[in-house]
Every structure is written in structure tokens, then in C-alpha cells.
N, C-alpha and C positions, 0 to 999 in steps of 0.2 A: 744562519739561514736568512734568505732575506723574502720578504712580501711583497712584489712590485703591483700597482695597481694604477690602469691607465683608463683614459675616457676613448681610446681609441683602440681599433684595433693590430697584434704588429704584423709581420712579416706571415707569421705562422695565421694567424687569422685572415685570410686572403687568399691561402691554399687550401684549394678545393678535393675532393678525394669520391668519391661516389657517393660515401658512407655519411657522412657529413654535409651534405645537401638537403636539407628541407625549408621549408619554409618557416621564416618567422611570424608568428601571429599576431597581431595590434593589440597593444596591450599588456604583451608578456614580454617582460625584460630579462634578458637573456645575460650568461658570465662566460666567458671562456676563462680557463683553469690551464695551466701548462704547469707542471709537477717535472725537477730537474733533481736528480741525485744519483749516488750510487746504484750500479746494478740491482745488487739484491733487496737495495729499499724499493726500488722501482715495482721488484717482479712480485713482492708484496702488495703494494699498494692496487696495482694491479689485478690484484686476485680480491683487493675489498672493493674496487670499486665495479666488479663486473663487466657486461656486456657494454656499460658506455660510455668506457673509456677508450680511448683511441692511445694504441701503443705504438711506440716508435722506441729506436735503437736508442738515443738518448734523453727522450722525453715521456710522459704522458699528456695528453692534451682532454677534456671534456667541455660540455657546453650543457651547463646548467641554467634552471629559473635563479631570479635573483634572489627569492626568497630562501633557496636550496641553500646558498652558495657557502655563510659562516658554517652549516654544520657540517657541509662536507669537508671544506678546510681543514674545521677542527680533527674530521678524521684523519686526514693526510698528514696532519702535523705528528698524529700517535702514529704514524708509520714510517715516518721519515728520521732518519739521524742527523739532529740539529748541531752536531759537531761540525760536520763539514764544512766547506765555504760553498761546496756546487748543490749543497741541497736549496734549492730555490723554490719557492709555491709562488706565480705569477698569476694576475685576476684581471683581464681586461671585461671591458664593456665597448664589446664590437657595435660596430655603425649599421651590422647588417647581417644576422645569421639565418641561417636554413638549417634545422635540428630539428629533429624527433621532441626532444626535450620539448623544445615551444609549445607542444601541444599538448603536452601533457595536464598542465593546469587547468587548458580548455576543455579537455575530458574530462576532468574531473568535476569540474559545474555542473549538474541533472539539466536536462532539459523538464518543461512541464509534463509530461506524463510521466518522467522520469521520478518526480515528486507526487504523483497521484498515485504510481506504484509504492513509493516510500511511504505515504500516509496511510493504505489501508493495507501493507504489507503485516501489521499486528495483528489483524483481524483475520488471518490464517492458523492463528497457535491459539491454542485453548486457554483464555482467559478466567482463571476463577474469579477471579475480582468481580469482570463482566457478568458473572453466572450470577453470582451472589444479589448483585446490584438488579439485576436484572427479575431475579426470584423475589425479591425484598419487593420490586414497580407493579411484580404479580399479586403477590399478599394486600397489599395497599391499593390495586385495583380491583381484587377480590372483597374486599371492604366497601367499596364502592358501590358495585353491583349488587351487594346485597342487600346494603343500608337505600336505595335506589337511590344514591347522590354523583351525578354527574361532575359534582366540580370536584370531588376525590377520585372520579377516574381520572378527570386531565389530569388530575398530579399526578399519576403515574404513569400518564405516558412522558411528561415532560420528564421524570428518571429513567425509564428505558431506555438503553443503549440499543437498540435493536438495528439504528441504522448502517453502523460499520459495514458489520457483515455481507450487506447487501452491497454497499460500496465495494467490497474488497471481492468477492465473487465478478463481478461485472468487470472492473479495471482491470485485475491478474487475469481475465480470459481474454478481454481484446490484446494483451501483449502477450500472449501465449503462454502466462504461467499456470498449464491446465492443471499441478495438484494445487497450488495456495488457493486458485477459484474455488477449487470446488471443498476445500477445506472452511473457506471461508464459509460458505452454502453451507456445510455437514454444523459448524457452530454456530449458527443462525438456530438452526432447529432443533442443536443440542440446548440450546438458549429456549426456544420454545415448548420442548418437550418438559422443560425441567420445572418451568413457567407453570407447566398443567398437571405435573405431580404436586408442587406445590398449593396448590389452587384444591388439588382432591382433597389434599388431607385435609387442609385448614379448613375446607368446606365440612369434611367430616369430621374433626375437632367442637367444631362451633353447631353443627347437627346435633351433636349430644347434651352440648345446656341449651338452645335454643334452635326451636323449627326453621328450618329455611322454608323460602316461598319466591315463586317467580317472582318478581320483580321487572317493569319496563325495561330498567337497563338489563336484567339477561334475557329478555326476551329479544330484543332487539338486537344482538349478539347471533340470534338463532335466522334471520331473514338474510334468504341467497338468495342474489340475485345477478345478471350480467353486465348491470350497471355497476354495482362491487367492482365489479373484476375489472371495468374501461376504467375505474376510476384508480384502480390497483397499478395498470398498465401505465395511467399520465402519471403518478405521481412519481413510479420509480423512475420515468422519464424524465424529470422535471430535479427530482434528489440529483441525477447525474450533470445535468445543468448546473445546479447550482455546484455544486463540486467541485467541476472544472474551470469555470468562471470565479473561483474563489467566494459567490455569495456565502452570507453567513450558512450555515446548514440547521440552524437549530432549529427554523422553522421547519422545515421538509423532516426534520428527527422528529417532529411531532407527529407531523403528518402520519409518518410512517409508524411509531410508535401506536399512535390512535387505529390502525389497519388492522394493526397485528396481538398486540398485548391483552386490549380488553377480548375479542374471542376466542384467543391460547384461553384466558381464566376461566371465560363463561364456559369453555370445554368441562375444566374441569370441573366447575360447579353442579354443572349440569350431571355428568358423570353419577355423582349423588343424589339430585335431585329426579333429576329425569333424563337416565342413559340415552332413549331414542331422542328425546331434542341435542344432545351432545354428539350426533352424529352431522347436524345441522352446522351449528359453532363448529365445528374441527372441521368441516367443510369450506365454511366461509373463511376460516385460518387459513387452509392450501389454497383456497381461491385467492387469498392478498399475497401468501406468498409466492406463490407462481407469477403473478401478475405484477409484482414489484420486481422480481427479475426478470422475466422478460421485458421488462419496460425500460430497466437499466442498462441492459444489453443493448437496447436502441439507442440510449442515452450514450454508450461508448461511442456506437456506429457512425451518430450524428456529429457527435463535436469531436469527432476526427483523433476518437484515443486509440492507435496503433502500437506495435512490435516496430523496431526501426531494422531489423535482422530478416534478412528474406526468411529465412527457414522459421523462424519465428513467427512471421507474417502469415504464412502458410499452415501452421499448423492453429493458430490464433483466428485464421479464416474460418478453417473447418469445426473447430469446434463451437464458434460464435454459432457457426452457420447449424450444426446439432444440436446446441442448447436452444435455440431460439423455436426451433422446430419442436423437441420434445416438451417445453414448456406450453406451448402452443396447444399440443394433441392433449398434455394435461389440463391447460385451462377448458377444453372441449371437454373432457372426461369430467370433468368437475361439477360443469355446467348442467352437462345428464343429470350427474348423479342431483347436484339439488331440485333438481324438475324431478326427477323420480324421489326423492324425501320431501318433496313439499307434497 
């Protein structure tokens, strides 16, 4: 067998064919491959190398990345009978190819929203870890609000994971991935829901050797208001900035955490203490959550995070365009309702 390897391209690399014309792309170094042997090594190799390989009566010819090029060799060599003298693997590095191949690599690079969908694509699957961590930021700002010390609420919102989800709801709906959005939203508020079970018991655990009693910080948990909600609205606008511009996000996870975690608790607290103020907190909770996504959703709109697929675009329109709208008549409904509980 022999292995010829040239800096140029020969005879065969200079014949044109329909199929073999694309463009080479800057950057990607390209191999052409011509594979000589027996018949039936041929009509093998053939069959492993697929769609692109280019077949001829006495040769095979392809046009790989350079990085491709040892391992397909290697295969061609387990298919070729190296007895021969005509089984020949020839490897130039043409001066100039047009190949499908060349683009390949370049596909394969994410573009940035390509990477905004890969990062908050986990926050569509149901995370116990997250649940757990997230229940534990409840119990420890449950602790907070009772004992009335504000600087063990920040520590639990600086543990709250609660930002993900809200990222990952927002992103997957501007590129039209309407279930992982709204999957991401459904664990958001399995996160929260499970925040204010936890919150009831330990409230009613800790009832039984010691009286609870309102307390500033859960009273202050229970005040709705419209200015909440504008402030729910910038922030989730502001989480999706920083996202897409790569700022850090820890700050804006606070942010967000501090909206949401301490009045999921007081929910629950209250629950125990004083069911009808617990109607207030679970109020002010759908008031930030509503209004962190809607905010987020403006946040995609603004910094330009689309679907690159028309049909994608269009269905990524329409439901932008329905969630924004149903979040909207909810933040209105919300707003009633705490004028009518105040």
C-alpha cells in the first residue's frame, strides 16, 4: 500500500463535478482523500464512507476537515487489502476547494443565542438538587422572618437558585422552544410552591415549642403594591441584560431571589399565623413572578434574542406575543385583587 501526501493539488483535484463545488471557508483546512484498490475493497469502503464519498469506476475521492482526515484514513486502511500494490490512500491539501465538508466545522461553532439556549436549557428538566437547595434558602429565610433579622434573610436569598428558571422560560420562548419555556415557568413555581410547604410545616413545627408573632419582616412580605410590580418588571429586564452581555449575574440572582423567596416563606408563615394576611404574600409572590417574566420577555425582545429558522421565528412571535399579553392581564388581575385585600 502506499500513502502519497502532497501540498498541492493533482489532476483529480481540478475536476469539477456539480456535487463537489462549494465553497471553502477561511479558516478550515480542507484534505482531499482519493482511495485506489480492488473492486470489491472499493464497493466496501464505500458503503462505510457514505453520502461523501464521491465514487468512480477506479477510485474513491472525498474532501474532509483536516482534523477529520487521520481517523478516516485509519478506517479506510481496515477496509482496504494491503497486499495489493494498487491499493493506494492518496491525501492532498488542495490550494482551493468548494465542499460541503468546509462548513461543517463552521456549523458546528453556536452562535450567542445559540449558547444562551445551551445555558438555561437545564432549567427546563426538573432539578431535585435545585428543589432541595432552594427549600433549605426557604427554611433559613423562614428563620429570618421570624427571628426579625434581615441579614439572615439575605443569606438566603444569596442561596436561592431561583434565577435560572426565569432565564430559561424567557430565552427558549424567543427561539420558539414553547414546551422547555414553559417547563422552565412550571419549575419555577414547583420551586416555589414547595418553598411554602416547607415554610408551613417548619412554621408549624416551631408553633408547637414556641409562639410565633408577626414580626416587621413578615409584615412587610404582606404590602402590595404597583410599584412591586414596576420594580418586578425592571428587574427581570435588566437579569436578561445582564445574561446576554455576559455580566456577572450573581447580582441580579439576588435581586431576583430577594422578590421572590422571602414572600413564597411569609406565605407560608402566615398560613399559620394569619391565613387572611397569607393571602396578601401569595399575592405579592404572583405579583414578582408575573412581572419578572414579563420583564424578561422584553429583555429577549430588546437585545435581539431570536429563532434563526423562519418557521421558528413565527411560532417564537406568536407566543412572545401571547405570553406577554397574558402576563400583562395577570399583572392587572393581581393588582385588583390587592386594592381589594388591602
Amino acid at each position: 500500500m502506499e500513502v502519497r501526501v502532497s501540498g498541492r493539488s493533482d489532476s483529480y483535484g481540478r475536476h469539477r463535478t456539480g456535487n463537489d463545488c462549494l465553497l471553502q471557508e477561511e479558516g478550515v483546512v480542507m484534505r482531499k482523500i482519493i482511495v485506489r484498490g480492488r473492486k470489491e475493497d472499493l464497493e466496501e469502503i464505500a458503503r462505510e464512507l457514505g453520502d461523501r464519498a464521491f465514487i468512480y469506476d477506479d477510485r474513491i475521492e472525498l474532501y474532509v476537515q483536516d482534523s477529520e482526515t487521520e481517523e478516516l484514513v485509519s478506517r479506510i486502511k481496515d477496509k482496504l487489502d494491503l497486499r495489493y500494490k494498487e491499493s493506494i490512500i492518496e491525501v492532498y491539501k488542495p490550494e482551493f476547494v468548494i465542499s460541503p465538508a468546509s462548513r461543517r466545522e463552521k456549523a458546528e461553532e453556536k452562535t450567542p443565542v445559540e449558547k444562551l439556549v445551551e445555558m438555561t436549557k437545564s432549567y427546563a428538566s426538573l432539578n431535585p438538587g435545585r428543589s432541595v437547595v432552594t427549600a433549605i434558602a426557604g427554611v433559613i429565610a423562614l428563620s429570618g422572618l421570624i427571628m426579625n433579622n434581615a441579614v439572615i434573610v439575605i443569606g438566603a436569598m444569596l442561596l436561592a437558585p431561583l434565577l435560572g428558571p426565569i432565564h430559561g422560560f424567557a430565552v427558549n420562548l424567543s427561539v420558539g422552544y414553547v414546551k422547555l419555556a414553559f417547563r422552565s415557568a412550571l419549575n419555577l413555581l414547583f420551586d416555589l410552591f414547595l418553598t411554602m410547604v416547607f415554610s408551613t410545616l417548619f412554621a408549624m413545627m416551631i408553633g408547637l415549642v414556641h409562639p410565633l408573632q408577626l414580626t416587621p419582616e413578615i409584615l412587610l412580605r404582606t404590602e402590595v403594591s404597583p410599584v412591586y410590580e414596576l420594580l418586578a418588571v425592571l428587574l427581570g429586564f435588566a437579569s436578561i441584560l445582564s445574561l446576554s452581555r455576559g455580566i456577572l449575574e450573581s447580582l441580579a440572582g439576588v435581586a431576583v431571589s430577594a422578590s421572590l423567596l422571602p414572600p413564597a416563606v411569609a406565605t407560608g408563615i402566615l398560613l399559620v399565623i394569619s391565613p387572611p394576611l397569607a393571602v396578601k404574600s401569595l399575592t405579592l409572590t404572583l405579583q414578582n413572578v408575573a412581572g419578572l417574566m414579563a420583564g424578561s420577555l422584553a429583555g429577549v425582545y430588546v437585545s435581539g434574542i431570536r429563532a434563526e429558522r423562519y418557521y421558528e421565528k413565527k411560532v417564537a412571535r406568536a407566543y412572545l406575543a401571547r405570553s406577554l399579553i397574558a402576563l400583562t392581564l395577570l399583572l392587572i388581575a393581581l393588582l385588583f385583587l390587592s386594592i381589594l385585600a388591602g
